[in-house]
C-alpha positions in Angstrom: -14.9 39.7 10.5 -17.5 41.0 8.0 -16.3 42.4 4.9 -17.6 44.8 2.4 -18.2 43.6 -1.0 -15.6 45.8 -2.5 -12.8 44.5 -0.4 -13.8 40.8 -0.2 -11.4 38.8 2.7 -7.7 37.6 1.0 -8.3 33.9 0.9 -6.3 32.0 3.7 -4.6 28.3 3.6 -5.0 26.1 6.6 -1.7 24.9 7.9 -1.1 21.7 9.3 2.7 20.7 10.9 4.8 18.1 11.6 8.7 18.2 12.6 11.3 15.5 12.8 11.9 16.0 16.1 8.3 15.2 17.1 7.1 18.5 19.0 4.0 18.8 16.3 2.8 16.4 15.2 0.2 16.8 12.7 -0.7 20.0 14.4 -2.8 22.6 12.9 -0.9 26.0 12.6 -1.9 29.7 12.3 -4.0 30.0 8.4 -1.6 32.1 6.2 -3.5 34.6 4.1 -2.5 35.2 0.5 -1.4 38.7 -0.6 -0.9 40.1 -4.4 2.1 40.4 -5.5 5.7 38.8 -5.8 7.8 37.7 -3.3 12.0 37.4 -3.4 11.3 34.3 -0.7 11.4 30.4 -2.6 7.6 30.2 -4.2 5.2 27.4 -5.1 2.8 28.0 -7.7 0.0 25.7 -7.7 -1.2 25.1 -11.5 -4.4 24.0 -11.2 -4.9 23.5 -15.2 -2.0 21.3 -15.5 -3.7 17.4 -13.8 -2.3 14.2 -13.6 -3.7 11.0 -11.6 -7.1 10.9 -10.3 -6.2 9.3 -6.0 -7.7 6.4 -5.0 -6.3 6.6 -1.3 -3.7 6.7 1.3 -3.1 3.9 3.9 -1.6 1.0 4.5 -2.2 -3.2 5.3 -4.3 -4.8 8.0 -2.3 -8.0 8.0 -3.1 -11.0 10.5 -0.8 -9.4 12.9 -2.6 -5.8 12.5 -5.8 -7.7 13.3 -4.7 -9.9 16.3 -2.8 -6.6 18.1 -5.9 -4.5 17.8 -7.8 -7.8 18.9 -6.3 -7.9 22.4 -7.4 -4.5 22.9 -10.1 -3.5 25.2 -13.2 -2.7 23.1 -13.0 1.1 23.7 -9.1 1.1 23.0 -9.3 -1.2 20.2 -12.4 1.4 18.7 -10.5 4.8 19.1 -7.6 3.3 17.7 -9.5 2.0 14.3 -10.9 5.9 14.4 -7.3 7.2 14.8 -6.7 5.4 11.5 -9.9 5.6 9.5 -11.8 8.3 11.2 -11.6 11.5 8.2 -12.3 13.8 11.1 -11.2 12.1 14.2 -8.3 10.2 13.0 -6.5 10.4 9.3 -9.2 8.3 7.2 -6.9 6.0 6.1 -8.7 5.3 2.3 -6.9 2.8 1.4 -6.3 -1.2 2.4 -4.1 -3.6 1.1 -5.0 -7.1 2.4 -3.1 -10.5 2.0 -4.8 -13.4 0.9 -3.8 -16.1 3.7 -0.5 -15.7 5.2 2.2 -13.0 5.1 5.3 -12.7 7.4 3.2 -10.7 9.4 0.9 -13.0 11.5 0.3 -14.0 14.6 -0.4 -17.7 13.8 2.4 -20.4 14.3 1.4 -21.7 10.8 1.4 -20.3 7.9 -2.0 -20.6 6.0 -4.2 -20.0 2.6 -7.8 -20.6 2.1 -7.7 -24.0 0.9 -4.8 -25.7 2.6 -4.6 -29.8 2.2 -2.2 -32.3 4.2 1.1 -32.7 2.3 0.9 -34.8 -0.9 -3.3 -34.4 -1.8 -4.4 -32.0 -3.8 -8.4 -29.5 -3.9 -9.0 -28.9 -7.8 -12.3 -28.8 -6.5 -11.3 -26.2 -4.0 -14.2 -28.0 -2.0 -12.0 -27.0 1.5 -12.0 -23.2 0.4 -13.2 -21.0 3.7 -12.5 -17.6 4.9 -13.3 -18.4 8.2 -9.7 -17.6 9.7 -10.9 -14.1 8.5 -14.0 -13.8 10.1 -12.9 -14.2 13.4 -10.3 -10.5 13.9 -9.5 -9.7 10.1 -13.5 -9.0 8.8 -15.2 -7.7 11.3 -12.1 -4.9 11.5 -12.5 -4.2 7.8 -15.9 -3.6 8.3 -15.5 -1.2 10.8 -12.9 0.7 8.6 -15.5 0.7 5.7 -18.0 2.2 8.3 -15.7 4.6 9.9 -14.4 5.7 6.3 -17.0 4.5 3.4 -14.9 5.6 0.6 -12.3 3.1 1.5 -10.7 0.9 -1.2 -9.2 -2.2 -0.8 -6.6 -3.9 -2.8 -5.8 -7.9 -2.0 -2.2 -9.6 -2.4 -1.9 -13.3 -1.9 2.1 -14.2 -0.6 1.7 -17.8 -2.1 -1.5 -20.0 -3.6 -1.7 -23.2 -1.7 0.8 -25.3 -1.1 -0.9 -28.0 -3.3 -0.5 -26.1 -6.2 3.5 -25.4 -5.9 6.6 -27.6 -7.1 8.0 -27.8 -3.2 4.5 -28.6 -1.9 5.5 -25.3 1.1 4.1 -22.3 1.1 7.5 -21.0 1.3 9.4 -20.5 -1.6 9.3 -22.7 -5.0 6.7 -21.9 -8.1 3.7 -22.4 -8.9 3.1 -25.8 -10.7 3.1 -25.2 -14.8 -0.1 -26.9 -15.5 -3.2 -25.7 -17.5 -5.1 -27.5 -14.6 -2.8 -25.2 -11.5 -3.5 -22.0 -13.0 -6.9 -22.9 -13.7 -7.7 -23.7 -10.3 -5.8 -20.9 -8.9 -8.0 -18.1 -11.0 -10.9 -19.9 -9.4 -9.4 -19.9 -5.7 -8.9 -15.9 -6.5 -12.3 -15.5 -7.4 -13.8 -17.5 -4.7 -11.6 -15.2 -2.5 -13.4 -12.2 -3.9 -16.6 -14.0 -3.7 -16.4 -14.6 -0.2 -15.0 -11.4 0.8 -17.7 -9.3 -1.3 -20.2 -11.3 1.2 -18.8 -11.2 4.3 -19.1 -6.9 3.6 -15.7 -6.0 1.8 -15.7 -6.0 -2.0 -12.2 -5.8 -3.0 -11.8 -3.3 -5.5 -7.9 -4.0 -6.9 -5.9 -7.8 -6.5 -2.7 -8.9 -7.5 -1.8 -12.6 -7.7 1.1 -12.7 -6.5 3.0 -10.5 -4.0 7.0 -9.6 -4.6 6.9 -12.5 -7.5 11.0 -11.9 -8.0 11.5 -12.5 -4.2 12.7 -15.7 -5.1 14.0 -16.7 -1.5 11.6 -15.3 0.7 13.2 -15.5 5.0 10.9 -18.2 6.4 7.5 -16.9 5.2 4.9 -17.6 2.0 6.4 -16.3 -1.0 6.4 -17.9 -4.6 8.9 -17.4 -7.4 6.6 -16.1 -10.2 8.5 -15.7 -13.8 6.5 -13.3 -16.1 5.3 -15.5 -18.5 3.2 -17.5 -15.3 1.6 -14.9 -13.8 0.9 -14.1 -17.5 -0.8 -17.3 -17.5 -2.4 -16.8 -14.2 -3.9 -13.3 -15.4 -5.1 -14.9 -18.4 -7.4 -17.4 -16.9 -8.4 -15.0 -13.9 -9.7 -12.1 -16.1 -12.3 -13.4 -17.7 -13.5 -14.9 -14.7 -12.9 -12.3 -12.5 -15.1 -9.9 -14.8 -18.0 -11.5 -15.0 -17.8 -12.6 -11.1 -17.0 -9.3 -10.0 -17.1 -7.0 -12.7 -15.6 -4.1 -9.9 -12.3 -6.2 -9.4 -9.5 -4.7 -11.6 -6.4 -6.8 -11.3 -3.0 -5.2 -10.9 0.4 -6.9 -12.3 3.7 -7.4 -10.9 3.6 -5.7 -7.1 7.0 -5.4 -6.6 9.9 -3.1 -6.5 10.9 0.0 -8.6 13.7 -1.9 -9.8 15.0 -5.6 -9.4 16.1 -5.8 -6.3 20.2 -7.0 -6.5 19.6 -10.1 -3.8 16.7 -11.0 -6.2 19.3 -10.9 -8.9 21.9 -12.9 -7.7 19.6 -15.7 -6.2 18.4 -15.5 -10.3 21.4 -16.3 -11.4 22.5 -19.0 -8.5 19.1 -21.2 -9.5 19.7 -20.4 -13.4 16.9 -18.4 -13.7 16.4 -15.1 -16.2 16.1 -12.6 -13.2 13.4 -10.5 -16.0 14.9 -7.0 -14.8 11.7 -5.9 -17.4 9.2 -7.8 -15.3 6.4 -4.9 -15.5 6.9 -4.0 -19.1 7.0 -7.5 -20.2 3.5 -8.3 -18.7 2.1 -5.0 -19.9 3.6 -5.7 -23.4 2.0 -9.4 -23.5 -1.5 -10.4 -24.5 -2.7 -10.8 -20.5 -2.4 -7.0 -20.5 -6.1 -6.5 -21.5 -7.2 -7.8 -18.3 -4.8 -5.7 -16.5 -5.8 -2.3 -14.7 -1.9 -1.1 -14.0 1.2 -2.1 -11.8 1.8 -1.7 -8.2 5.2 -1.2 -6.8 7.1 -1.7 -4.0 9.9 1.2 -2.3 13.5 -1.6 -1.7 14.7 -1.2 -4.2 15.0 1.7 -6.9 13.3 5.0 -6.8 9.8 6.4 -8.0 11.0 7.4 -11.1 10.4 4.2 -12.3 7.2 4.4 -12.1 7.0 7.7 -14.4 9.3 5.5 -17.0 6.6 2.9 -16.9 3.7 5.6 -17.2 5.8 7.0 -20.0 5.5 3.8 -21.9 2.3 2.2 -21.2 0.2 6.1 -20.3 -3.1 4.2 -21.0 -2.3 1.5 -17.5 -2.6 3.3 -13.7 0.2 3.0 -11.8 -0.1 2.0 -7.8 2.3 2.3 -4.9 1.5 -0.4 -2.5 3.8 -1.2 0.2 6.7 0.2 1.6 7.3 -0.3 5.7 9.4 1.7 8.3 12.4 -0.1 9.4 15.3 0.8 11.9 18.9 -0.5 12.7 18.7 -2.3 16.1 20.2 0.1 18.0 18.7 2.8 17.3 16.8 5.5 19.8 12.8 5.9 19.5 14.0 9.8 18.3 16.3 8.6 15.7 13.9 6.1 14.3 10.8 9.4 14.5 13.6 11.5 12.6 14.7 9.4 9.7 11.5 7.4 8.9 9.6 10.8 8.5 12.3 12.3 6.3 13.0 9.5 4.0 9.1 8.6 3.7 7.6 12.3 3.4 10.4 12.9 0.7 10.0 9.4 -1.6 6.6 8.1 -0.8 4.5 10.9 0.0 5.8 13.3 -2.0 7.8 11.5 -4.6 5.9 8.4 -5.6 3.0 10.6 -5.8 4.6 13.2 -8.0 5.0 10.2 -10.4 1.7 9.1 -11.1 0.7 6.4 -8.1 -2.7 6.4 -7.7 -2.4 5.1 -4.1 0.4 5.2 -1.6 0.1 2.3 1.1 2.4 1.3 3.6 2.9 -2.0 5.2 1.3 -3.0 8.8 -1.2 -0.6 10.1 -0.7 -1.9 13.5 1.9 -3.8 15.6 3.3 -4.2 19.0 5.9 -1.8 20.5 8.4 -4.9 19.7 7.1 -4.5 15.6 5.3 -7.6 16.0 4.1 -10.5 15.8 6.0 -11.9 12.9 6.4 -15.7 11.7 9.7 -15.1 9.6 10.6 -12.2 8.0 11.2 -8.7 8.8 11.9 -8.2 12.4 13.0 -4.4 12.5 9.5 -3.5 11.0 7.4 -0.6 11.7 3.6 0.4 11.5 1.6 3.4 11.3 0.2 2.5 15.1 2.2 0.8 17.8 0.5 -0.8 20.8 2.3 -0.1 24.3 2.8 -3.0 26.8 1.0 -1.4 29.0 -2.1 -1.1 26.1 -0.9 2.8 25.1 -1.3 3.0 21.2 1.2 5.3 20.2 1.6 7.2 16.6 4.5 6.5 14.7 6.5 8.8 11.5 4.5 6.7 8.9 0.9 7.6 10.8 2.1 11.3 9.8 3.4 10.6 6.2 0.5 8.9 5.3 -1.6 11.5 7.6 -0.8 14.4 5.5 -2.1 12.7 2.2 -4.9 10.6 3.9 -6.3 13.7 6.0 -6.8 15.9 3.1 -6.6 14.4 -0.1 -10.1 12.7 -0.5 -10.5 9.9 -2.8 -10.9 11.1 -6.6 -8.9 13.8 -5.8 -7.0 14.6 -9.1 -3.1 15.7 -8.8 -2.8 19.1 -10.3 0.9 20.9 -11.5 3.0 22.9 -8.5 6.9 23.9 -9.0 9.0 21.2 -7.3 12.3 22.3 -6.3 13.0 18.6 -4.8 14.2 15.5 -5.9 13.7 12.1 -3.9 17.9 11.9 -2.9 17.8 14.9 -0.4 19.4 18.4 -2.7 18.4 20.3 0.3 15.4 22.1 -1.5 12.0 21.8 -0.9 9.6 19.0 -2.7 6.1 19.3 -2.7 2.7 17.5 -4.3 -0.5 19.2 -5.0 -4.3 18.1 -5.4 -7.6 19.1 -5.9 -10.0 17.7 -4.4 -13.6 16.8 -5.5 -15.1 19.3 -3.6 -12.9 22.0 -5.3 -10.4 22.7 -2.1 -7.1 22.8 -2.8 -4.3 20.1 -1.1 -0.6 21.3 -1.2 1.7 19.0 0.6 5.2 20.1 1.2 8.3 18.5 2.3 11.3 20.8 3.9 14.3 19.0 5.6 15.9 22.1 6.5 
């Protein structure tokens, strides 16, 4: 309705819902109008001169297995699904990507595979059997449709092991990486050929780590490489200066792991003899590879976000990234049950709490998987993903496509995290938590957690 000038229109906030028991679902609600004047009912005030973080997005990973399930679709199924995901308008628009380098636990292959893999017992210094062309068949030419469907999406690359030729066990899984000048030397340049090769294909990679979950010394049957502190020192040492003048936009990220040591990682430390480097983050951020190094990206088993605030705390001057965290369920456990808890415990810690300290990103694992949280080749098998596909081809939405949806939706990249009163804390004291951000465009993002 038209206003006069002398009583201009109270300004109203859009609401948008979603409740644990799964009758709205990312639903947009009546607008509440602001009124002057107190209120005696539990208030947030939104302190717009008090900012934090500038966002870089909200998302998740398209692993191998993401890729092939969305593969098998039919064309028009597999393209409103990617639009559920990346689609700002449409979908969520997803911002943000997190892509392994080769093989995770989460592909669809029977083998387990890097870029420049060798039979047992020769070696590539040369790296003159590097491709990408596993990639180009599913994994590319979905990322390319993500950048289209959202062009403001950033992408972040995490390798689960360098080539098998370069470890002491000669196996993807497991072992380290060999502790020769002439190994890390040849893994900066597999790295940057990575880059290289992605950046043509249509997909610069904007963040990459070397080395995912490097204290995950036993990893279940999948690539994984034990990766002391003072190597991937070493690693980041010979990869920065290459990396900046091959691709100047590449920032590398340390460490990728949990907010604190995880106690399995511990004792398997301990068993092989091994300093289990509780410090891991602050030791490569207090060593001399720490000029090549943009921040740290964590990991949610282990610990709590604070961390990530202690880190900020000492090191203010490095960014801080949250980059993995999946759903997961006990095995018997009802579709309701797993809806109910996955929302609570993720809008409470990762949307809301790593946020409130200081990530620049919050990513979840697999974007995609079957109704069965698959395929796998080791690994996690009680996994979930933003997006489940059906046996019958139905892609159904899942707690984390509404935990990441309420950042994703309507915090735009560059966004900037701005002061708001936070009852909350990440273990559940029954009051309400809450994160707020403004926007580029000057709009105002408050997202609030109540698990009342």
């Amino acid at each position: 309705p038209a206003t006069s000038k002398h009583h201009p229109a109270a300004p109203r906030a859009q609401v948008w819902l979603t409740t644990a028991d799964g009758t709205q679902e990312l639903r947009q609600q009546e607008p509440v109008a602001f009124h002057p004047g107190a209120s005696d009912l539990t208030t947030i005030t939104v302190d717009p001169d008090q900012s934090y973080q500038r966002m870089d997005g909200f998302g998740g990973a398209l692993t191998d297995s993401s890729a092939h399930v969305l593969a098998q679709l039919p064309r028009r199924a597999r393209d409103s699904a990617m639009r559920k995901l990346f689609d700002p308008e449409e979908g969520i628009g997803v911002s943000f990507v997190r892509q392994p380098v080769g093989s995770s636990d989460f592909t669809a292959e029977a083998t387990h595979y890097t870029y420049d893999d060798v039979p047992a017992g020769r070696t590539d210094f040369a790296l003159r059997h590097f491709s990408i062309a596993h990639d180009q068949q599913q994994i590319l030419p979905l990322l390319r449709q993500a950048k289209k469907l959202n062009p403001q999406l950033t992408v972040m690359a995490t390798p689960w092991s360098p080539p098998a030729w370069m470890k002491d066990n000669d196996s993807l899984v497991g072992g380290h990486l060999k502790d020769d000048p002439k190994v890390y030397d040849a893994y900066a340049r597999y790295l940057v050929k990575f880059v290289q090769a992605y950046a043509a294909a249509g997909v610069p990679v904007d963040y990459l780590t070397v080395q995912n979950e490097p204290q995950n010394r036993k990893p279940s049957a999948y690539p994984g490489t034990d990766l002391p502190v003072q190597q991937e020192a070493k690693v980041i040492e010979v990869l920065g200066p290459l990396l900046h003048r091959a691709s100047p936009r590449t920032k590398i990220l340390a460490y990728d792991h949990n907010w604190t040591t995880h106690p399995d990682d511990i004792a398997t430390a301990e068993k092989l003899g091994e300093d289990p480097e509780t410090d891991y983050p602050y030791e490569v951020l207090d060593g001399p590879a720490a000029k090549w190094i943009a921040g740290t990206a964590y990991h949610c088993y282990s610990g709590d976000p604070s961390a990530q605030s202690a880190l900020h705390d000492t090191h203010p001057d490095k960014g801080i990234w949250f980059t993995e965290c999946s759903g997961s369920h006990g095995a018997g456990d009802t579709p309701a049950q797993i809806f109910r808890s996955t929302l609570t415990w993720h809008a409470r810690t990762i949307t809301v709490g790593t946020t409130r300290n200081w990530a620049k990103s919050v990513a979840d694992w697999n974007l995609v998987l079957d109704a069965d949280g698959g395929p796998h080749n080791g690994g996690c098998d009680t996994c979930t993903a933003l997006l489940a596909v059906q046996p019958d081809g139905t892609v159904t939405t899942s707690a984390e496509y509404y935990t990441i949806g309420h950042l994703a939706k309507f915090v735009r990249p560059g966004a900037v995290r701005i002061g708001s009163t936070n009852y909350g804390t990440t273990g559940w004291n029954g009051r309400l938590t809450d994160v707020a951000f403004r926007n580029p465009d000057g709009s105002t993002a408050l997202v609030v957690h109540n698990e009342n």
